[in-house]
Residue frames as qw, qx, qy, qz and C-alpha x, y, z in Angstrom:
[[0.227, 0.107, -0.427, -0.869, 3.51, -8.87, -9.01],
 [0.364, -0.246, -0.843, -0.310, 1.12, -11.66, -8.59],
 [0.148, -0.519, -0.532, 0.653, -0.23, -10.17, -5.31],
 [0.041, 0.132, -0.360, -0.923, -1.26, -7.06, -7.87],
 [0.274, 0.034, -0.832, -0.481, -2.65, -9.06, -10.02],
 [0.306, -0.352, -0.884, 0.005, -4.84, -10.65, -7.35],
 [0.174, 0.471, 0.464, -0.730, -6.09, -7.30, -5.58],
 [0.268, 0.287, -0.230, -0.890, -7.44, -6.26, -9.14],
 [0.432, -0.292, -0.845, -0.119, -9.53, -9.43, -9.22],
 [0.243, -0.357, -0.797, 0.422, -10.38, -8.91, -6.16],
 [0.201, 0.406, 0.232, -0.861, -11.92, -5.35, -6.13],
 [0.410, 0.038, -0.545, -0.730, -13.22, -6.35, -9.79],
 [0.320, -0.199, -0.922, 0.095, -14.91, -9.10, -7.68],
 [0.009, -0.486, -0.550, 0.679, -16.15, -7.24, -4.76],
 [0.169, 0.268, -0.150, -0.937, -17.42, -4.51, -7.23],
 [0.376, -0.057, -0.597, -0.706, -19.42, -7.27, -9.16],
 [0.374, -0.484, -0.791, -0.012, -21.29, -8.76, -6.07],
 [0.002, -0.546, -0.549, 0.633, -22.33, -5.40, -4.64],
 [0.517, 0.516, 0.568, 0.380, -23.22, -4.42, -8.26],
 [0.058, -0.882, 0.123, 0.452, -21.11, -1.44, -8.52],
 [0.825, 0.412, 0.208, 0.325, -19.85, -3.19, -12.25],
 [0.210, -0.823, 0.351, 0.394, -16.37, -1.44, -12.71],
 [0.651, 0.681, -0.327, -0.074, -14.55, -1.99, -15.58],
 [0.888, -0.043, 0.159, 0.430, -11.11, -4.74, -14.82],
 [0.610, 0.366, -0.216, 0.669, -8.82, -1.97, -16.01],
 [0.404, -0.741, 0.063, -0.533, -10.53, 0.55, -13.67],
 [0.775, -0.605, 0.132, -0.130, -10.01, -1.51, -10.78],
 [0.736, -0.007, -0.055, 0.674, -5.79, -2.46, -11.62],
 [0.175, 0.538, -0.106, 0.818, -5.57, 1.22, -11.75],
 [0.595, -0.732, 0.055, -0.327, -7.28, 1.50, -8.41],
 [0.895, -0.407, 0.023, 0.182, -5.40, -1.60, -6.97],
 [0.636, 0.246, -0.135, 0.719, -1.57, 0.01, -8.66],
 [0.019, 0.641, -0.192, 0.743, -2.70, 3.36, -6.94],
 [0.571, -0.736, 0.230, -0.282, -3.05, 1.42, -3.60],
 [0.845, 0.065, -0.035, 0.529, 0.39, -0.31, -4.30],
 [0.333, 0.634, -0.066, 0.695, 1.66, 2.83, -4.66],
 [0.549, -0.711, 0.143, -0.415, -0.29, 4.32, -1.11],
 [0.895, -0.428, 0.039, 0.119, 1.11, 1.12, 0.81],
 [0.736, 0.373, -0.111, 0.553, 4.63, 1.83, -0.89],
 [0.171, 0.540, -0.249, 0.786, 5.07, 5.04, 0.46],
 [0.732, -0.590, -0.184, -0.286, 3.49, 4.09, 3.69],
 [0.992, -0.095, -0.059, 0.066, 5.81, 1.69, 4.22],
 [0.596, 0.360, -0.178, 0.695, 8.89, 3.77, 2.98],
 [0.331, -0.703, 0.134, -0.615, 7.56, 6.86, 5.56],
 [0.872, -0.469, -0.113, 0.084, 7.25, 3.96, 8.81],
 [0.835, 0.067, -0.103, 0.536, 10.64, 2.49, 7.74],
 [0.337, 0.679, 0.038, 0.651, 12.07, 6.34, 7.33],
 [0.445, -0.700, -0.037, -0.557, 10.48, 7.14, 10.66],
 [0.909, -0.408, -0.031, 0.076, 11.45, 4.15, 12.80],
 [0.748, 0.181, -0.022, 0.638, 15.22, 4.39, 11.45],
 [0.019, 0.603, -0.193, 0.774, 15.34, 8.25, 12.35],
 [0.539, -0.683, 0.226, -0.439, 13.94, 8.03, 16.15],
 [0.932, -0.158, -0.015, 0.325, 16.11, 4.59, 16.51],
 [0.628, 0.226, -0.202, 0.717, 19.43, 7.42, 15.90],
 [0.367, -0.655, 0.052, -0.659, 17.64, 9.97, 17.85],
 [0.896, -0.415, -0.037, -0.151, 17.06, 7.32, 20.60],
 [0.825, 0.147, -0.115, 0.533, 21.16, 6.07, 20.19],
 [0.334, 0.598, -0.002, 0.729, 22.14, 9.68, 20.36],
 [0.359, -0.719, 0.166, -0.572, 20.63, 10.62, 23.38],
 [0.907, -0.410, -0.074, 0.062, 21.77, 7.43, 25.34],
 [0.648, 0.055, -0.238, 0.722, 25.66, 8.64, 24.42],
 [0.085, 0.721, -0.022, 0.687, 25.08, 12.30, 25.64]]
């Protein structure tokens, strides 16, 4: 959670030295909707790697 916590600093950061001023809740709602992107990234890879790894098993018994 504290990783979270620290991208929404961070973008609230970046946002105030290229003076694009963003509001601190704005930017947690950015930084939970790229928690969210990297979540389901992450669950797709996993989803992916774990299906061609029994694809890959399967054809070595045939």
């Amino acid at each position: 959670m504290a990783w979270w916590l620290l991208l929404a600093l961070a973008l609230w950061l970046l946002g105030q030295a290229v003076r694009q001023a963003a509001s601190l809740t704005s930017c947690a709602a950015s930084s939970a909707f790229l928690v969210v992107m990297g979540e389901i990234g992450d669950w797709l890879r996993r989803r992916w790697t774990a299906r061609r790894g029994r694809a890959e098993a399967h054809a070595k018994t045939a």
